[in-house]
C-alpha positions in Angstrom: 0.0 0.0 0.0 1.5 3.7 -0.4 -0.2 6.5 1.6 0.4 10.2 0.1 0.1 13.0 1.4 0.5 16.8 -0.3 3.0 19.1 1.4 3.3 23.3 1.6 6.7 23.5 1.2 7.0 26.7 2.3 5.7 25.9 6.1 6.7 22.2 5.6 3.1 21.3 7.1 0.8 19.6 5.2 -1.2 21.3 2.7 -4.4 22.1 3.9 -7.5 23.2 1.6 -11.3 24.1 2.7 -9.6 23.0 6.1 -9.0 19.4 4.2 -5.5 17.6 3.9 -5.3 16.0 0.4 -4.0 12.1 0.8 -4.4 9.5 -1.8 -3.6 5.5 -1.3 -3.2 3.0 -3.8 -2.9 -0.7 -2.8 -0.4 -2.9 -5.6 0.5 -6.2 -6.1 4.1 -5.9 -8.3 4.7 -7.9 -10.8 8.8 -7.9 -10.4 11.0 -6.2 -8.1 11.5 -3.1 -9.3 8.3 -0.7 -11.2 6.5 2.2 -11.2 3.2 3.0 -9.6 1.2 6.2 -10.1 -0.5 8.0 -6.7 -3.1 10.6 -7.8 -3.8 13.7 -6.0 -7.0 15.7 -7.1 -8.1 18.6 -5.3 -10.0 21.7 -6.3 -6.6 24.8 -6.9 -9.2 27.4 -6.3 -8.8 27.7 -2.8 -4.8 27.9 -3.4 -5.1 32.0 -2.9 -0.7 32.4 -3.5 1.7 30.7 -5.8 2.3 27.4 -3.7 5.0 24.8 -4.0 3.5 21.6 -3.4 5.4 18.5 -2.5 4.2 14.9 -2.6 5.2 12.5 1.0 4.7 9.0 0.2 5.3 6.0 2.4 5.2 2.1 1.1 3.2 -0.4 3.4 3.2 -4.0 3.8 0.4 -5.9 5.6 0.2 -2.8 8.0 4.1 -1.9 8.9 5.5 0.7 7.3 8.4 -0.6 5.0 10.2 3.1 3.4 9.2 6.5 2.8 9.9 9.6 0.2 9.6 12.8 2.1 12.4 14.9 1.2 10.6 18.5 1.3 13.7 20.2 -0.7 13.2 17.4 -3.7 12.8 18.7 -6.8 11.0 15.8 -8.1 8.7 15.4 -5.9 7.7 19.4 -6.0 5.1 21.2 -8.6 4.3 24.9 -8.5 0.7 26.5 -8.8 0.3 29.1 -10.3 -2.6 31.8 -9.0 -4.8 33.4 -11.9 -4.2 36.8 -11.9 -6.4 39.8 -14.3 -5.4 42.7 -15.8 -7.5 45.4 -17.9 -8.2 47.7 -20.2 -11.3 50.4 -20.3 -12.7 52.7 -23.2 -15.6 54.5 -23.9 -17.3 54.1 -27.3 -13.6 52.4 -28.7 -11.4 55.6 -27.1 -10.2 56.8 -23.7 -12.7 59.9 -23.9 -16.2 60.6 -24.7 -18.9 62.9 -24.2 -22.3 62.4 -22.5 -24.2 62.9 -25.6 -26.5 59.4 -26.2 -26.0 56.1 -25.0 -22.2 55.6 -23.6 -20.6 51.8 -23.9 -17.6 51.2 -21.9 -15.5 48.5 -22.9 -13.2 46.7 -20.5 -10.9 44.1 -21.8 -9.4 42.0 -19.2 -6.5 40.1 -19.9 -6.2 36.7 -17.8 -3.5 34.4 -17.2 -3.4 30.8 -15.1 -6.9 29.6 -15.7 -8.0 26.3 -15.8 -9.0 25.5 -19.6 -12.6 23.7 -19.2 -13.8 25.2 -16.2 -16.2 28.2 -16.2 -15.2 31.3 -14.9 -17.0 34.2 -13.9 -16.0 38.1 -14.0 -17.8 41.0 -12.6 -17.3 44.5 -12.7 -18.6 47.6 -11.6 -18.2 51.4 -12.3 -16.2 53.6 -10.2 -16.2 57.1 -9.9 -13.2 57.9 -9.4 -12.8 61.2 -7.2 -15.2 59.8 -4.8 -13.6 56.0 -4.8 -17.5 54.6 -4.6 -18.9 53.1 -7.6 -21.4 55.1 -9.6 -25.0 55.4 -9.5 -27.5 55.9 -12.3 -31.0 56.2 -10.8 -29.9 55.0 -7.6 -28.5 51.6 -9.2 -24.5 50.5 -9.6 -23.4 50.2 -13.1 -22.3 47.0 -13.2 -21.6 43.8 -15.7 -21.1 40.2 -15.8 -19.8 37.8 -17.7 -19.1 34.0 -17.6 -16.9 32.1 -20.0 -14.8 28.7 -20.3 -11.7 29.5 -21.4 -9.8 26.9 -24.3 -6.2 28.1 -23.2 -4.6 29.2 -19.2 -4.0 32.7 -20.8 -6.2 34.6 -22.7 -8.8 37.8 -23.1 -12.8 38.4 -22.9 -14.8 42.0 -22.9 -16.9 42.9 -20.3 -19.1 45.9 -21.5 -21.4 48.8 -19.6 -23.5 50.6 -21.4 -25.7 53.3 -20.2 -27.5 56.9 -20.7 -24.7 59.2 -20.7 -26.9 62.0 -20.0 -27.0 60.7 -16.0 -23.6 62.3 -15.9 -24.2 65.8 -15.1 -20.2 66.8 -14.9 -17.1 65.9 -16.1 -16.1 62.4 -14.5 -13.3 59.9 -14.6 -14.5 56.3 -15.0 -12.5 53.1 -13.3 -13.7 49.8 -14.2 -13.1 47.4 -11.5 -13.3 44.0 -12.3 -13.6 40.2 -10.2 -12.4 37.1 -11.3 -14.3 34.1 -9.5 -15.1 30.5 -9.8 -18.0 28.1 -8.2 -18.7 31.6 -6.3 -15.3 31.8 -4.9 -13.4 34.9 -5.7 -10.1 34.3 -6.9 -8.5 37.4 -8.1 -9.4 41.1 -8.7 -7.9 44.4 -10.9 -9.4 47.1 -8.2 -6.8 50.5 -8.6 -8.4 53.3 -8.6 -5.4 55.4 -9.6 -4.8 52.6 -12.6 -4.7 55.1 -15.8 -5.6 51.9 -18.4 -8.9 51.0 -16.4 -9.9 54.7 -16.6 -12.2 56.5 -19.1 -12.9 60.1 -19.2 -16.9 61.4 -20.2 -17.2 65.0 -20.5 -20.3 66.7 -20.4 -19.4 69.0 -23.4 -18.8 68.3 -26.8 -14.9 67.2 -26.9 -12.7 70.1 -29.4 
């Protein structure tokens, strides 16, 4: 039998998740003396909040005694990185970094993603800032927000997230910072919040641009 269990290398405590150690156990009957035998690990890497080094313990059993173990936590080998998604974006109003309130007013963010999971749906959120005041803006009382979900085919990648809205709500000359969320199954995993962030700012004047 080998018992496994998944390491944090940097406290060189096990690796806990959702308040969970990850084990695995295979039982093997070899076929000759020396082989191979593979011990898998599955866990869910959105509760892994900081790039982690992981390392893999594993100790061999026979009929209940403990016969070796691998648990070397500066091995190379037995050691894989995650990597933590992280976001980054990029706002304009009607296709340019200024506009003017006249008709309806689409800002487009583009946000830039990198260490997804291909396969698995994600989930980003964003919402309107105004930026000398730090709060998000209102129209009519509401938040000016926007969601959107998407399964990305590669770990790195883009997709728009888009607000559109009556530019006439704006009654002076305002600076615009899209903030944006990154989740998955409802857990947050990453956000682009800086409200000094020139790129994930757009400008809407109230009069007509010279």
């Amino acid at each position: 039998v080998l018992k496994g269990v998944l390491m944090n290398k940097a406290t060189g405590k096990t690796l806990e998740l959702d308040g969970k150690e990850i084990t695995s156990e295979v039982k093997f009957t070899p076929e000759q003396p020396s082989g191979t035998v593979d011990v898998l690990f599955t866990f869910d890497s959105k509760f892994i909040k900081t790039e982690t080094q992981i390392v893999a313990f594993e100790y061999l059993y026979k009929d209940g005694k403990e016969l070796t173990t691998h648990t070397d936590i500066e091995d190379e080998g037995q050691t894989v990185t995650i990597h933590i998604p992280s976001i980054k974006t990029t706002a304009k109003v009607n296709g340019k970094k200024k506009a003017t309130t006249k008709g309806k007013l689409t800002i487009t963010d583009t946000v830039s993603y990198e260490n997804l999971t291909p396969g698995k749906e994600y989930e980003v959120t964003g919402v309107l800032m105004d930026k000398p005041t730090g709060k998000p803006f209102k129209v009519k009382g509401k938040e000016i927000t926007s969601t959107v979900k998407f399964v990305p085919d590669k770990a790195n990648g883009k997709v728009e997230v888009t607000f559109t809205f009556d530019g006439s709500a704006i009654k002076k000359d305002t600076e615009f910072v899209a903030f944006e969320t990154l989740s998955r199954d409802g857990v947050e995993l990453t956000a682009h919040a800086d409200i000094d962030d020139k790129v994930q700012t757009v400008t809407i004047k109230v009069s007509e641009l010279e």
